[in-house]
C-alpha positions in Angstrom: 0.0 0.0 0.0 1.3 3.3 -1.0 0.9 6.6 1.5 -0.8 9.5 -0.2 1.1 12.6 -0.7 -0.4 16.1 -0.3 1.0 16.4 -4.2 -1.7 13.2 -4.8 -4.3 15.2 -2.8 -3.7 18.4 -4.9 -3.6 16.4 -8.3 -7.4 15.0 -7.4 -8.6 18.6 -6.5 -7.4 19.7 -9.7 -9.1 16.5 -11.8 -12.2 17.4 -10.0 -11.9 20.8 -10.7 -11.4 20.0 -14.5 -14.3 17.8 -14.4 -16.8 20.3 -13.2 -15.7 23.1 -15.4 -16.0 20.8 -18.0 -19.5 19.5 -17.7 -21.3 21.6 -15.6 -24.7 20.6 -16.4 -24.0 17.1 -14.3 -24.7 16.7 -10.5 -21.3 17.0 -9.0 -22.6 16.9 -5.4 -20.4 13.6 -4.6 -17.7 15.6 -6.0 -18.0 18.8 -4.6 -17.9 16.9 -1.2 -15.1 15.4 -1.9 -13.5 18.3 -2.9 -14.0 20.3 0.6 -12.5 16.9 2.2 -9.4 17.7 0.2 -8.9 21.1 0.0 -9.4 20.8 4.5 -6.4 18.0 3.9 -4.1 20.6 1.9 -5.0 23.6 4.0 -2.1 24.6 6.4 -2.9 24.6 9.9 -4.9 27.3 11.7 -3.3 29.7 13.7 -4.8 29.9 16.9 
């Protein structure tokens, strides 16, 4: 099994992006979901 690399996580947000913009007319709601998962992943921590 292979670890996943925040350079994998950013590759899938960009697919998904592609995706979207490219067929808008679809239900992306799985998508969009998953998207927020990942861009929460990528995000650098919070200052608190």
């Amino acid at each position: 099994m292979q670890a996943v690399t925040e350079g994998d996580r950013r590759k899938e947000i960009r697919v998904l992006l592609d995706r979207i913009q490219a067929h808008p007319g679809r239900d992306w709601s799985a998508a969009r979901r998953r998207l927020a998962t990942l861009t929460r992943l990528v995000a650098p921590p919070r200052a608190r």
